[in-house]
C-alpha positions in Angstrom: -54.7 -53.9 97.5 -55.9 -52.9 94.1 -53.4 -49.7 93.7 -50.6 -52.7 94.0 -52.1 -54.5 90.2 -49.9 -54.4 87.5 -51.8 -53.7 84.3 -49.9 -55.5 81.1 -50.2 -52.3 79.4 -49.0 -50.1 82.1 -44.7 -49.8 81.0 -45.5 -49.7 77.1 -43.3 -47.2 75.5 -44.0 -44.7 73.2 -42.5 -46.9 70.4 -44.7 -49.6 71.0 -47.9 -47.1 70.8 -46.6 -46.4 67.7 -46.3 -50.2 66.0 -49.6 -50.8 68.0 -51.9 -47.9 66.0 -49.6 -48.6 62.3 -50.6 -52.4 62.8 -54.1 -51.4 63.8 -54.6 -49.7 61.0 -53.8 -52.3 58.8 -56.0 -54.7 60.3 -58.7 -51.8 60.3 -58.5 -52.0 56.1 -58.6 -55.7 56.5 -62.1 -55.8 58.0 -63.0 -53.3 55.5 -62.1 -55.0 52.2 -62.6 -58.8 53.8 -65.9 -59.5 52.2 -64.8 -57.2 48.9 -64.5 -59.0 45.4 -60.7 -59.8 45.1 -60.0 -57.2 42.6 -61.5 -54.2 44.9 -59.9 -55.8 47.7 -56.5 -55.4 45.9 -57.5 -51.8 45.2 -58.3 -50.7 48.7 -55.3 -52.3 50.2 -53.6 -50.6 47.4 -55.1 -47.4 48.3 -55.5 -47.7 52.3 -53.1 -50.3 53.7 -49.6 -49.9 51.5 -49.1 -46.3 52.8 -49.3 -47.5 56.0 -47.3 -50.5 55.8 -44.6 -48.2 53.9 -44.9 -45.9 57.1 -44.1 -48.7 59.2 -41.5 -49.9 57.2 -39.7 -46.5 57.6 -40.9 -46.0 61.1 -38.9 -49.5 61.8 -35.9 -48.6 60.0 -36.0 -45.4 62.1 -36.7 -47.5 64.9 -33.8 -50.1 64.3 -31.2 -47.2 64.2 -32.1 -45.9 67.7 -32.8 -48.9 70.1 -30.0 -50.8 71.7 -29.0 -53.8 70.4 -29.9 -57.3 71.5 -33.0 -56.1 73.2 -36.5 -57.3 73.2 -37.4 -54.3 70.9 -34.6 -54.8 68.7 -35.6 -58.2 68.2 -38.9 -57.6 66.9 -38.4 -54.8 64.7 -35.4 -56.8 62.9 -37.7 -59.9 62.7 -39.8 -57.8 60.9 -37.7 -55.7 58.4 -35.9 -59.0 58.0 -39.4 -60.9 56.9 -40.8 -58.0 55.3 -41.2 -59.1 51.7 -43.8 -61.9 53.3 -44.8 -59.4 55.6 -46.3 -57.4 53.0 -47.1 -60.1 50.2 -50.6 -59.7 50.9 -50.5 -55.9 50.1 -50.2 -57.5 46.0 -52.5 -60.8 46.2 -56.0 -59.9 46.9 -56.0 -63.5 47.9 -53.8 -63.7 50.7 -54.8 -62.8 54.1 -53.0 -60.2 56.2 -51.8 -63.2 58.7 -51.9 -66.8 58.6 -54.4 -66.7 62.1 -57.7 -67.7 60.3 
């Protein structure tokens, strides 16, 4: 019976390995800086966590361009590009968190 459980995991595709590590990363640089004074927090996020966020950005636009329409997929990476000025506002404000779960 235990060859017949479904992990959650198991049917991820490739693009959603990708988002996955890009958004990993980002909350990697976020445990790094979080107990930095604001100013080197701003500077490390600066330094670490915008080129990653800007590869994600393009990674999405990519993204956008090549999965079907009206999808699941689709969906989420045009909630994204579509919110990603507030996505990314805590890239510039050492005082805003990276998400709103805290």
């Amino acid at each position: 019976m235990l060859n017949n459980f479904h992990h959650p995991y198991q049917n991820r595709s490739t693009c959603d390995d990708r988002a996955l590590t890009l958004y990993a990363r980002l909350y990697a640089v976020e445990r790094e800086v979080s107990l930095l004074a604001p100013a080197q927090r701003l500077a490390m996020r600066q330094a670490q966590a915008k080129p990653v966020a800007d590869a994600l950005h393009q990674w999405l636009l990519v993204q956008r361009q090549q999965v079907p329409g009206g999808g699941a997929t689709f969906r989420a990476i045009d909630y994204s590009l579509n919110r990603w000025s507030a996505l990314t506002h805590y890239l510039n404000d050492p005082q805003v968190p990276i998400d709103n779960n805290w």
